[in-house]
Backbone as JSON Lines, residues from 0, in Angstrom:
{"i":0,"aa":"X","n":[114.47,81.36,51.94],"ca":[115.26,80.22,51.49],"c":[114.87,79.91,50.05]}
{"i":1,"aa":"X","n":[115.96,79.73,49.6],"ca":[115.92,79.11,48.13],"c":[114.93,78.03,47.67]}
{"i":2,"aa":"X","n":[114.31,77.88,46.69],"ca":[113.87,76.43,46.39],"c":[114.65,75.62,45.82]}
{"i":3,"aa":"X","n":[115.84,75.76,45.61],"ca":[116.75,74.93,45.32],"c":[117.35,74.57,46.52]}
{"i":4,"aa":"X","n":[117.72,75.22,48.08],"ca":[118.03,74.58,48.81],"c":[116.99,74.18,49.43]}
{"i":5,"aa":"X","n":[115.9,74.54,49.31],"ca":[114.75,73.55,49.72],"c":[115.15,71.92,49.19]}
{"i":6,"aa":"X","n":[114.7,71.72,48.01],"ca":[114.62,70.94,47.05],"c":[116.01,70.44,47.51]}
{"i":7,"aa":"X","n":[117.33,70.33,48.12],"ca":[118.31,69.88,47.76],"c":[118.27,68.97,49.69]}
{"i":8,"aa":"X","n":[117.81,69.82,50.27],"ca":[117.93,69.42,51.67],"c":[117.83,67.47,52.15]}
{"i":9,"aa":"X","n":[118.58,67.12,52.34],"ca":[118.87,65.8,52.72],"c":[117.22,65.47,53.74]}
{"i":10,"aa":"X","n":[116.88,64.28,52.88],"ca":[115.66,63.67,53.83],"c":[115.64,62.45,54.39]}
{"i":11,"aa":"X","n":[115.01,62.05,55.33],"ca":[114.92,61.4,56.02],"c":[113.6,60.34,56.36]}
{"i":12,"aa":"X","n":[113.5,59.03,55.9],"ca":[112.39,58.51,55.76],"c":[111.82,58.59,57.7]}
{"i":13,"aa":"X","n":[110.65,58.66,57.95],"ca":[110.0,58.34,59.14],"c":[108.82,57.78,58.77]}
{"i":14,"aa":"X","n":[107.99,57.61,60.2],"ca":[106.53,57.02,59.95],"c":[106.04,57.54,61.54]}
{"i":15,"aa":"X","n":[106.76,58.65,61.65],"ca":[106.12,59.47,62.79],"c":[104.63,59.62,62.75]}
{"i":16,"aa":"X","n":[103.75,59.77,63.9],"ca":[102.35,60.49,63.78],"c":[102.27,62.01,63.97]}
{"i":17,"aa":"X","n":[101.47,63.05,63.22],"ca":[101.57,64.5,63.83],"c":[100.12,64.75,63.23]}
{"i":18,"aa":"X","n":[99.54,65.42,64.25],"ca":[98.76,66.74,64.21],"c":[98.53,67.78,63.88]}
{"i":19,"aa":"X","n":[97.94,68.13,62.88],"ca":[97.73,69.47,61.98],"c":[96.41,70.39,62.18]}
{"i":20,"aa":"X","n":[96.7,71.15,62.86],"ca":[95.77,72.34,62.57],"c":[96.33,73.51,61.55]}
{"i":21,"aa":"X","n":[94.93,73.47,60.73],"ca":[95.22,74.45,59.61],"c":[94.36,75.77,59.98]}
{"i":22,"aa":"X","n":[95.34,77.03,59.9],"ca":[94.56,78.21,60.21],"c":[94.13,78.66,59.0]}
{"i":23,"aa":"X","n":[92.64,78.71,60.25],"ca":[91.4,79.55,59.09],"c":[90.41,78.05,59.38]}
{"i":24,"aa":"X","n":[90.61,77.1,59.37],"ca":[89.64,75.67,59.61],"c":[89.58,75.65,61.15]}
{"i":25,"aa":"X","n":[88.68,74.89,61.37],"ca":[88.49,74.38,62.6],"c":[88.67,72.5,62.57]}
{"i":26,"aa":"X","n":[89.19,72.2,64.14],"ca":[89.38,71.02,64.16],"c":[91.1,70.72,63.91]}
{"i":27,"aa":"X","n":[91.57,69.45,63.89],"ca":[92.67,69.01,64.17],"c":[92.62,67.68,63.03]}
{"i":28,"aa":"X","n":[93.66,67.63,62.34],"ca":[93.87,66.51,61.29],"c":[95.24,65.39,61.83]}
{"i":29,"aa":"X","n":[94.79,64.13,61.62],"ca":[95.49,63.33,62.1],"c":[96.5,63.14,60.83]}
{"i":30,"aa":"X","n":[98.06,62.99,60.98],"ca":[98.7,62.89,59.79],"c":[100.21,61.59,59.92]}
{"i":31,"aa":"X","n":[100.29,61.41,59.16],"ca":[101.71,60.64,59.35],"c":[103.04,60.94,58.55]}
{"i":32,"aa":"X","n":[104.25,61.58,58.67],"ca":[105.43,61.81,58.45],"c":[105.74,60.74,57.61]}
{"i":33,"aa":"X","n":[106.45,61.36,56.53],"ca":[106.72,60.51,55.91],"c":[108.14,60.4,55.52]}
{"i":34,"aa":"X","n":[108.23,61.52,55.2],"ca":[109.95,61.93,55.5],"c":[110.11,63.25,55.76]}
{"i":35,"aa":"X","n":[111.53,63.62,56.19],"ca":[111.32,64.82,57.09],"c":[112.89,65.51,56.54]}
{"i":36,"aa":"X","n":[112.72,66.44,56.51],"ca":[114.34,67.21,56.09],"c":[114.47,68.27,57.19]}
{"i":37,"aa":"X","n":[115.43,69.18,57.05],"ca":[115.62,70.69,57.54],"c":[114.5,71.29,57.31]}
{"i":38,"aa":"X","n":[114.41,71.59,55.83],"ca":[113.36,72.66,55.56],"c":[112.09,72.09,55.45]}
{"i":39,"aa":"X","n":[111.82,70.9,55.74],"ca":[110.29,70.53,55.17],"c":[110.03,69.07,55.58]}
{"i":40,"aa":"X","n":[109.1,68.83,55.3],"ca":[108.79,67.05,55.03],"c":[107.14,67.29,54.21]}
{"i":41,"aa":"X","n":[107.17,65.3,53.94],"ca":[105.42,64.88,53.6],"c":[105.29,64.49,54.01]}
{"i":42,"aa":"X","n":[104.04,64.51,54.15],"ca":[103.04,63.88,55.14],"c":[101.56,63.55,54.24]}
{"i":43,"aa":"X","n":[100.8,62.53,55.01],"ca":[100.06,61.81,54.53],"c":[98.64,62.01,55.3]}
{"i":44,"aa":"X","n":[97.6,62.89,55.05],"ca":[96.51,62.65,55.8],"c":[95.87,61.62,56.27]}
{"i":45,"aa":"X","n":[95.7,61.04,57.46],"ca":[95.02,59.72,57.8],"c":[93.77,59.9,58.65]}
{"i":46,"aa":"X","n":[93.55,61.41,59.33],"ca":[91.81,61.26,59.46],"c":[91.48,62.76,59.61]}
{"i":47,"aa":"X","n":[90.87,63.12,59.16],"ca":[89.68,64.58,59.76],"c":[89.11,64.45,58.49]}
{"i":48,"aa":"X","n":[88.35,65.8,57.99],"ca":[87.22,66.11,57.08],"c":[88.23,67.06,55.87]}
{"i":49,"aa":"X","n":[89.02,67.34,55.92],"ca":[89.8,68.49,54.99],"c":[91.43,68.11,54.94]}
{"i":50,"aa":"X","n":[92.0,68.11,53.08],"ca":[93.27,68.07,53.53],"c":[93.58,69.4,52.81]}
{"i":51,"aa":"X","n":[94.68,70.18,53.21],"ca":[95.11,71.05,53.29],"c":[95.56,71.13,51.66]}
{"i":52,"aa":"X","n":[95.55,72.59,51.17],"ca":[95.85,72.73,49.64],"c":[97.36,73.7,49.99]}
{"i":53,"aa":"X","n":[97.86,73.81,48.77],"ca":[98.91,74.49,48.27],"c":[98.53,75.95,49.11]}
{"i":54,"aa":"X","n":[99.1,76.63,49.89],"ca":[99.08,77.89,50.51],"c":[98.71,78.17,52.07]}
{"i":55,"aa":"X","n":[98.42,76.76,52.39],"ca":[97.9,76.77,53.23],"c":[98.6,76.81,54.77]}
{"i":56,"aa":"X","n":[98.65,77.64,55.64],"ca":[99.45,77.3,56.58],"c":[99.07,76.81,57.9]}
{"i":57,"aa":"X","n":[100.33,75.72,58.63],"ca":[99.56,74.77,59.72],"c":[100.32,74.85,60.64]}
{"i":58,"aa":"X","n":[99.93,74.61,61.6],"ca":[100.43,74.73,62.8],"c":[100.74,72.92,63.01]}
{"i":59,"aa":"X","n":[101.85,72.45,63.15],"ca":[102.33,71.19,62.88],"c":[103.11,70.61,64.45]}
{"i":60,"aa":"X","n":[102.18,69.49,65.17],"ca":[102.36,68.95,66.1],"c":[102.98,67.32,66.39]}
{"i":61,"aa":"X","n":[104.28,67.5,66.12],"ca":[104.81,65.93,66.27],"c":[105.48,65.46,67.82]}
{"i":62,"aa":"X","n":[104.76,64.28,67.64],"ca":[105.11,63.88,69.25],"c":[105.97,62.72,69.06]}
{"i":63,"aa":"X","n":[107.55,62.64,69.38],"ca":[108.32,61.6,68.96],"c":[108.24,60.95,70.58]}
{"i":64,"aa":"X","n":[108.05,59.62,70.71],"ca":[107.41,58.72,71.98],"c":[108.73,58.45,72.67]}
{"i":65,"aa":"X","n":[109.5,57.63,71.37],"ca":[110.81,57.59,71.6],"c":[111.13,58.19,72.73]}
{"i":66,"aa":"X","n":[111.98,59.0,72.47],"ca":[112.55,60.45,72.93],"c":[111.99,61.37,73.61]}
{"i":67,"aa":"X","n":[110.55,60.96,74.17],"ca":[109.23,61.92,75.51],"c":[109.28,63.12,75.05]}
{"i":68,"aa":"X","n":[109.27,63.82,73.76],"ca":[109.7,65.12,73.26],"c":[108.39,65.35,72.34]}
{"i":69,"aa":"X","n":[108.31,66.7,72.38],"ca":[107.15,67.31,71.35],"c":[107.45,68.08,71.08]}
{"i":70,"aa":"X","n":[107.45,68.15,69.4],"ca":[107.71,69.81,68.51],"c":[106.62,70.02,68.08]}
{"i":71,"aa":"X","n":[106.71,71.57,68.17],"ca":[105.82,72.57,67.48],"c":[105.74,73.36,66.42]}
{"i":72,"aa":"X","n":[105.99,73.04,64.85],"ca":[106.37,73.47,64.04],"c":[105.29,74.95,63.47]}
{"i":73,"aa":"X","n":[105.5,75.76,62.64],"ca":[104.29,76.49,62.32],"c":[105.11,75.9,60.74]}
{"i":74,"aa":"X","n":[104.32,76.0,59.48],"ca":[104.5,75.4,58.24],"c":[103.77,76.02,56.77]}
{"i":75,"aa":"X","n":[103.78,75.82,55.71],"ca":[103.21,75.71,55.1],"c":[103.26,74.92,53.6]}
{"i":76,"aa":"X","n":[102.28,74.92,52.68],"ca":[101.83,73.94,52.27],"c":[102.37,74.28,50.59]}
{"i":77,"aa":"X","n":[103.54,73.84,50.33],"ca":[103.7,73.83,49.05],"c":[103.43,73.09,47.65]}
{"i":78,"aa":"X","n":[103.09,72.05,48.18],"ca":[102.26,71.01,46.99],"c":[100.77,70.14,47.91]}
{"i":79,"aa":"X","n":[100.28,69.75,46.96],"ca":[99.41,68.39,47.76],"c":[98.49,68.06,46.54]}
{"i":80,"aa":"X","n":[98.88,66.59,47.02],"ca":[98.32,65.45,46.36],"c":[97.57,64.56,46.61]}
{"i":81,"aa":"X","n":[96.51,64.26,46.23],"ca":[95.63,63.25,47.01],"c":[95.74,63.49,48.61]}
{"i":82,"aa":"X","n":[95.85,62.72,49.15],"ca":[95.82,62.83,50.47],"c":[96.98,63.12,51.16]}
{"i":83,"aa":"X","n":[98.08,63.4,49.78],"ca":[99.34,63.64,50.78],"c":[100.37,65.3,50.18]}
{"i":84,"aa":"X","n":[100.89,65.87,51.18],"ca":[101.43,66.78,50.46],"c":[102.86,67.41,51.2]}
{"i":85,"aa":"X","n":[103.22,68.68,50.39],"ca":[104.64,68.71,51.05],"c":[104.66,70.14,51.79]}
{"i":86,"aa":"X","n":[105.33,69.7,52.87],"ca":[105.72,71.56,53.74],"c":[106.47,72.47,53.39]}
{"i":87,"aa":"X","n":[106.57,73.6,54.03],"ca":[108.11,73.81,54.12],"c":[107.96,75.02,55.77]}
{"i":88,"aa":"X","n":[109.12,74.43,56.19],"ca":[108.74,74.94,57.74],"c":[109.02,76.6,57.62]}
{"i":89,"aa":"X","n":[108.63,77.25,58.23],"ca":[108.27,78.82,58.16],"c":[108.67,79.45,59.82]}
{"i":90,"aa":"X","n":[109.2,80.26,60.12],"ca":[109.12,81.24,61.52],"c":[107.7,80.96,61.8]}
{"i":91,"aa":"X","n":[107.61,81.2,63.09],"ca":[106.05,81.1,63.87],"c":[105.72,82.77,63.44]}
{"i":92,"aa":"X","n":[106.63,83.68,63.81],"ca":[106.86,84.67,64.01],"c":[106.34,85.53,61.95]}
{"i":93,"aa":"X","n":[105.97,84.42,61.12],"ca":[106.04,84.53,59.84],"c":[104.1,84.32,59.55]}
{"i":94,"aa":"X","n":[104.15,83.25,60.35],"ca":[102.58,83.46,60.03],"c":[101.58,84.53,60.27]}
{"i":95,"aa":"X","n":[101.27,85.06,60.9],"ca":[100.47,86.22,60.75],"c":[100.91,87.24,59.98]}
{"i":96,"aa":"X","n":[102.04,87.45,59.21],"ca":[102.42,88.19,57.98],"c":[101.45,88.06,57.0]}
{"i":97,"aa":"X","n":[101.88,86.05,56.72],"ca":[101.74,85.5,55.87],"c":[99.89,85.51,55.75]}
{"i":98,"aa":"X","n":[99.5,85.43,56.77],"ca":[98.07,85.26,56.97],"c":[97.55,86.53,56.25]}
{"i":99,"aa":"X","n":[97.87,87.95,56.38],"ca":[97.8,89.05,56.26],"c":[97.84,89.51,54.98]}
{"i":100,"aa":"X","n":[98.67,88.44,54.29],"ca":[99.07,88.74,53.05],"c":[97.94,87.91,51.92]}
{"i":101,"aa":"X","n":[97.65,86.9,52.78],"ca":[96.48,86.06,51.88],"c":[95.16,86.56,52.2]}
{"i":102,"aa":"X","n":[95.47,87.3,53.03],"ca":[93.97,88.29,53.43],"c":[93.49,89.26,52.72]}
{"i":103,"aa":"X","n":[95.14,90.25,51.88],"ca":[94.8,91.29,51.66],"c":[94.78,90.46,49.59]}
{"i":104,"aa":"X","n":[95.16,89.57,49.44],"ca":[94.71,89.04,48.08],"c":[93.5,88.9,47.59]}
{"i":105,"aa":"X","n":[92.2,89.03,48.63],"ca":[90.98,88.8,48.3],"c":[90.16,89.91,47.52]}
């Protein structure tokens, strides 16, 4: 996908809670939605020991209460700022490529 249709994708303010595990770390990061599109959203770290940098990819757990529903996003990490930064959602089926590929950069 484009970064222009990234960048163009209609968003949506929330104040959802989600769960981030970042592969390659251990542990689970507490986060809050901040707005959410097709291809992406930000989010705001609100507790663990690590926030996730630019490359980083997460396995992204939102539980909407509302609606008794839970998604399972796999993601990764195209900006971040202070404690907050931006996604962009990825195939599940994409991460261990992707993992592979930041493996063989070293």
């Amino acid at each position: 996908m484009s970064n222009e249709a990234i960048n163009s994708a209609k968003r949506f303010t929330t104040k959802e809670k989600a769960d981030i595990e970042v592969y390659g770390h251990i542990g689970k990061l507490g986060a809050q939605l901040r707005n959410l599109s097709e291809t992406g959203a930000f989010l705001e770290v609100s507790s663990g020991d690590y926030v996730p940098q630019k490359g980083d990819l997460l396995n992204l757990t939102v539980t909407l209460d509302s609606l008794k529903k839970t998604y399972n996003l796999a993601a990764e990490v195209v900006w971040s700022k202070g404690m907050g930064m931006g996604i962009c959602f990825i195939n599940k089926e994409e991460v261990l490529e992707r993992m592979m590929a930041k493996a063989g950069a070293f």
